[in-house]
C-alpha positions in Angstrom: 25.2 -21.9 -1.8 24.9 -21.1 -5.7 28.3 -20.9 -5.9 29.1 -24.3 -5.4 26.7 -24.8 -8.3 29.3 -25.0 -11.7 28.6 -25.3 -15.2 28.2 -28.3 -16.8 27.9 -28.2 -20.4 30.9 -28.8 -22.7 33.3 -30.2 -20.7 35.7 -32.8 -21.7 35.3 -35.2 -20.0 31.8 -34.8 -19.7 30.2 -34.0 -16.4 29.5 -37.1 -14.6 26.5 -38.3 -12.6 27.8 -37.5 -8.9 28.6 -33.8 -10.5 25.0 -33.7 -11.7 23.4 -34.9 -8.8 25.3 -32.3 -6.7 24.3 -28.9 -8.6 20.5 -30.7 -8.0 21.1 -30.8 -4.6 22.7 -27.5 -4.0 19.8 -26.2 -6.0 17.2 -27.7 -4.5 18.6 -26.8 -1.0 18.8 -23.3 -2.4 15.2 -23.1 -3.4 13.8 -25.2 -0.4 16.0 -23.2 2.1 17.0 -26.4 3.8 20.3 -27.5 4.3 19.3 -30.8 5.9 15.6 -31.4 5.3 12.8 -31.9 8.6 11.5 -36.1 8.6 8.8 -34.4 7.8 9.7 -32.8 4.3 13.0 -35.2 4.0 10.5 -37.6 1.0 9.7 -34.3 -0.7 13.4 -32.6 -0.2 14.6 -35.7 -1.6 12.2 -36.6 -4.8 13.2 -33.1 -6.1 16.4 -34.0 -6.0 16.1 -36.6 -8.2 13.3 -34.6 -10.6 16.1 -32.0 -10.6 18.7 -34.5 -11.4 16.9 -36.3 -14.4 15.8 -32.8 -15.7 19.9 -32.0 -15.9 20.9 -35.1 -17.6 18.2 -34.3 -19.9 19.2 -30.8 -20.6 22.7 -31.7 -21.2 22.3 -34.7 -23.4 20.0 -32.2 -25.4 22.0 -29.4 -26.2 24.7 -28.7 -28.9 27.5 -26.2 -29.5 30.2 -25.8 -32.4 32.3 -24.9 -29.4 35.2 -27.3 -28.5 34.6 -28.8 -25.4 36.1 -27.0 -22.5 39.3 -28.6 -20.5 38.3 -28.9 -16.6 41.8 -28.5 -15.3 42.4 -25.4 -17.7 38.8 -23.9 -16.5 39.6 -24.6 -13.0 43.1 -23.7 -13.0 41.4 -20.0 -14.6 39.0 -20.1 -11.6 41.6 -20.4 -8.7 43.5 -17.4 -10.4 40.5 -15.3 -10.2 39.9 -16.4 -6.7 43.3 -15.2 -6.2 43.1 -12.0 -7.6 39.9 -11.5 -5.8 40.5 -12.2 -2.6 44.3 -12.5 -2.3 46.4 -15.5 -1.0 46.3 -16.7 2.5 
């Protein structure tokens, strides 16, 4: 599961909300150890979400880097050529 969860920081354009709310979710299923959530523990699963998800967008409006931002086609264009490398083509 923590590999669906990317980097966010310094991207142009910047990460939007769906791509926050997903790494919250993938973390908080990671940490919970639920995919899908009991009726029992759904509130609970789904409250962290969001806490996780205001705590990102916090984070990233917060920080700063000289850096130019990073192109998202370039970086995931790099990624898939790793991926290839690593575990060949189908």
């Amino acid at each position: 599961m923590c590999r669906n969860i990317k980097p966010l920081f310094n991207f142009e354009p910047p990460a939007s909300r769906n791509e926050m709310h997903d790494a919250a979710l993938q973390f908080v299923r990671k940490i919970s150890g639920y995919n899908t959530p009991s009726k029992a523990n759904e509130a609970a699963f789904h409250e962290a979400v969001e806490d996780v998800e205001k705590i990102v967008r916090k984070l990233l409006a917060s920080l700063d880097t000289s850096a130019p931002p990073k192109d998202r086609e370039i970086e995931a264009a790099k990624h898939k050529e790793r991926s290839k490398l690593r575990f060949g083509t189908a």
